[in-house]
N, C-alpha and C positions, 0 to 999 in steps of 0.2 A: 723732606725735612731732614737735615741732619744733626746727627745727635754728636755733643761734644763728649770726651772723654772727662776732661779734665776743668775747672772751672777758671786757669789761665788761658786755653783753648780759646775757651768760649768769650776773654774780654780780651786779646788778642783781635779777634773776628769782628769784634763789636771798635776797637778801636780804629781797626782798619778801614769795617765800612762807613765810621764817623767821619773820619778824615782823607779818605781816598776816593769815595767815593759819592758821599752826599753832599749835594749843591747847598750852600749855606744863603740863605737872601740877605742875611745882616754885612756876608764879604761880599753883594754884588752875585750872589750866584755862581761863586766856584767854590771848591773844598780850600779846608784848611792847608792842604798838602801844596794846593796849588800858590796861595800865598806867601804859604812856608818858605818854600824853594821859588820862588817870585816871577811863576808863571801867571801870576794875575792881572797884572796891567795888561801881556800881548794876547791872552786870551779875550780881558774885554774889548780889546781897541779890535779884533779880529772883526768881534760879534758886534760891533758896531757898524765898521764896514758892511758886514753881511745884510745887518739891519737896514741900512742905507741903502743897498743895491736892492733888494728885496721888495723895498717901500716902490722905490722909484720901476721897477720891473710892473707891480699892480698898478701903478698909477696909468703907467703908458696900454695898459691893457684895459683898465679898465674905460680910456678916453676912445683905444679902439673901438671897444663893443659899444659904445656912445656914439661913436662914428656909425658906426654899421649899423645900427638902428634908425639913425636920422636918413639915412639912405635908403632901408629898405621903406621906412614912410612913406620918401619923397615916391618912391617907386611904384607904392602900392597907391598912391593920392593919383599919381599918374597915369595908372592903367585904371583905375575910376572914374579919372577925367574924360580918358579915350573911351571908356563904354560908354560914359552918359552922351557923348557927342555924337556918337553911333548908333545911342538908342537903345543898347542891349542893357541889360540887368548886370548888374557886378555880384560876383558869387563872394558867399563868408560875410561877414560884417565889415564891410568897407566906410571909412570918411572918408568925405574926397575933399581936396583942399580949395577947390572952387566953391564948393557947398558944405561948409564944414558941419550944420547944422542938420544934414540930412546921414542916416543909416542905413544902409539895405541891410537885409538878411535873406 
């Protein structure tokens, strides 16, 4: 904690960290300092881009792991199909896609 001397000090401190440093939501979420001196427009148009790449970065990730899912299915449906043909038992809780109504465990 620090202790001010003086009680210009202390609104000095208090002015500063209003203005330089606390996000405002009514400017869009920069400080006053930043619109002040009319860094606000390329700050948000930055965090827009950012926004943007960001989105589209989960998006393609998450269509991957959708991908990779559908495939390890198809894989495990298939190595269920080959034991049932073989006759052996399928270990874990398998559907198989030829029998999709049947479980082993």
């Amino acid at each position: 904690m620090h202790v001010y001397d003086c009680p210009e000090e202390l609104s000095r401190e208090i002015d500063r960290f209003y203005n330089h440093w606390r996000y405002h939501e009514s400017l869009g979420n920069v400080t006053p300092a930043d619109v002040y001196f009319g860094r606000a427009e390329a700050i948000l148009t930055r965090r827009t881009a950012l926004r943007a790449k960001t989105m589209e970065e989960r998006r393609r990730r998450y269509r991957a792991s959708k991908q990779e899912q559908e495939t390890r299915k198809c894989l495990t449906w298939a190595a269920a199909d080959v034991k049932l043909n073989e006759g052996q038992q399928p270990e874990g809780t398998v559907y198989s896609q030829s029998h999709p109504n049947v479980s082993f465990r």
